[in-house]
N, C-alpha and C positions, 0 to 999 in steps of 0.2 A: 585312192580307191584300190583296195587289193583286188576285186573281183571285177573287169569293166562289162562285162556282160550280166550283170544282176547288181544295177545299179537301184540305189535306194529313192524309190518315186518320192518325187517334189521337194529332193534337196538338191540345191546349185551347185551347176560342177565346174572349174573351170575349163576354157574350151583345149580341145583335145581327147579330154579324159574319157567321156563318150561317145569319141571318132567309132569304135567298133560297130554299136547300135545305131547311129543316125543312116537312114537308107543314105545311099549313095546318088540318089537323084537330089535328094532334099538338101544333103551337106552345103554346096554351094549358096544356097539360099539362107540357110541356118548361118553361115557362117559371112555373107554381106555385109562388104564393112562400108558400103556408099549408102542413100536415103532408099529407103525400102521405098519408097513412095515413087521415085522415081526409077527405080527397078521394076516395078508394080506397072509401071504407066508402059514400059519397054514390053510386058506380058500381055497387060489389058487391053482394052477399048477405049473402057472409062473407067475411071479411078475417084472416087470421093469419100470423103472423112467426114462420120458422123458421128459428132461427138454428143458425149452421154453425161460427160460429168466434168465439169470444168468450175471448182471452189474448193476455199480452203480445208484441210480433214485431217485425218492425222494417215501416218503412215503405218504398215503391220509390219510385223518386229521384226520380220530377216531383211525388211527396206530400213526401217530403223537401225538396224546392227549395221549394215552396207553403209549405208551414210550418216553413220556414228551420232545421231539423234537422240536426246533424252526422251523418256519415255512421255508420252502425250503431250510433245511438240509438234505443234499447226506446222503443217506443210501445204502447198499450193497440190492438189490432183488434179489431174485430165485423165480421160477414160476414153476412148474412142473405138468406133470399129473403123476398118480401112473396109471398102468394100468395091470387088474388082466385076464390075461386067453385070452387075445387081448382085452379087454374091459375098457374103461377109467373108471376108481371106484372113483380115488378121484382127485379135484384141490388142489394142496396147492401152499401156498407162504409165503414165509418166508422173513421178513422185518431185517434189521441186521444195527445198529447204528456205525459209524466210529469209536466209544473209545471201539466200543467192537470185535471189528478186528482186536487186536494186538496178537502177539507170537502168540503162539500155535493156536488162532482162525482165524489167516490167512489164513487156510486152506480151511477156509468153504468158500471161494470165486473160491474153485476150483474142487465145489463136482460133477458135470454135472451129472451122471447116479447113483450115487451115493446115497444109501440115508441119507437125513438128520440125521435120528433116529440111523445108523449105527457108526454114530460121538459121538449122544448125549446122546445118553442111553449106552454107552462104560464109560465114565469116571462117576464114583460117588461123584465129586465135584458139578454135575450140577443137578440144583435147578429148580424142573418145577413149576411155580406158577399156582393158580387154572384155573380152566376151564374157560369159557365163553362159550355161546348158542344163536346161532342166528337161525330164522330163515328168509333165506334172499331173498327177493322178486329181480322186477326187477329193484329197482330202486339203488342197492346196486349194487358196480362197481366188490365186487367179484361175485356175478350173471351175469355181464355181460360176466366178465372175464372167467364163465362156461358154458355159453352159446352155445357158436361151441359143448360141447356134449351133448344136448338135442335135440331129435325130435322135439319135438316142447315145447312152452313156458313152463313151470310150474309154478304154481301159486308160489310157494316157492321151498329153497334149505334150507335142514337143513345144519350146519355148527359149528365147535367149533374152539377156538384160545385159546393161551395160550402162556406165556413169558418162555422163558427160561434162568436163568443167569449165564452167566461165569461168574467165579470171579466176580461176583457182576452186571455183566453189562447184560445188557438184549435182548435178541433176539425176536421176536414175529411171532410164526407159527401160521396161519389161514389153515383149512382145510375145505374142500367145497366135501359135500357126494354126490356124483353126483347119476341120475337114474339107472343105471345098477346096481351099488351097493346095491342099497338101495332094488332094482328089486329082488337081489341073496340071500340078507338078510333077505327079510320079506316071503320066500316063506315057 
């Protein structure tokens, strides 16, 4: 990126590249490389995941391009909000390819309140590859997709993704820092 301070909303940067713009409270959390869930629980109260959307769909093209997918190949979705104290904190959604839902990762099609990081940060065979930084205006579908918890519009939503591989095969978590969050963290 030649310019880091006029970065182009809701294309993914790798991490670093955005270090100028990310406030200096939030960096730490943006950049969490343990289960946010349980970084969340060391913040909150109470911590529960409620998930919205867990069946097969396909994935949108810069998940498709990231996880080298043909075009209108089924993939497994979950969609969930994390929510810290009654307060929606973060979106996530987790993109999951068909060769990588065999044996043991069958299960991840039945985690509903469950959280993700509770599966993935349990076994030390899995492999989290680097960051990724967006941040995502309104014309990006996981902004729209965070939308229902915002008062009103934001100009951006910071956001990081990141693959994770079973046995070789790759999973793709997008995580969307929603206002409340970001509200309890920069105070």
């Amino acid at each position: 990126m030649k310019n880091a301070t006029k970065p182009v909303f809701s294309r993914w940067y790798p991490k670093g590249v955005l270090d100028s713009l990310i406030p200096p409270l939030l960096k730490p959390l943006l950049l969490y490389a343990g289960s946010m869930t349980h970084h969340m629980e060391s913040i909150c109260h109470s911590v529960k995941i409620d998930a919205h959307i867990e069946h097969h769909g396909f994935a949108c093209r810069d998940e498709r391009q990231l996880l080298d997918l043909p075009y209108r190949q089924m993939v497994w979705v979950r969609e969930i909000t994390m929510v810290c104290d009654g307060e929606p904190w973060l979106f996530g959604r987790t993109v999951i390819p068909q060769k990588t839902l065999v044996g043991y990762w069958k299960r991840l099609t039945r985690l509903r309140s469950i959280p993700l990081g509770a599966v993935l940060f349990r076994d030390p065979n899995i492999v989290r590859g680097e960051y990724e930084i967006a941040q995502l205006d309104k014309h990006h579908f996981l902004y729209n997709k965070s939308r229902r918890y915002l008062e009103n519009d934001k100009d951006y939503l910071w956001a990081r993704r990141s693959q994770f591989y079973l046995d070789e095969n790759p999973l793709l978590l997008s995580e969307v820092f929603l206002p409340a969050m970001i509200k309890r963290i920069m105070k």
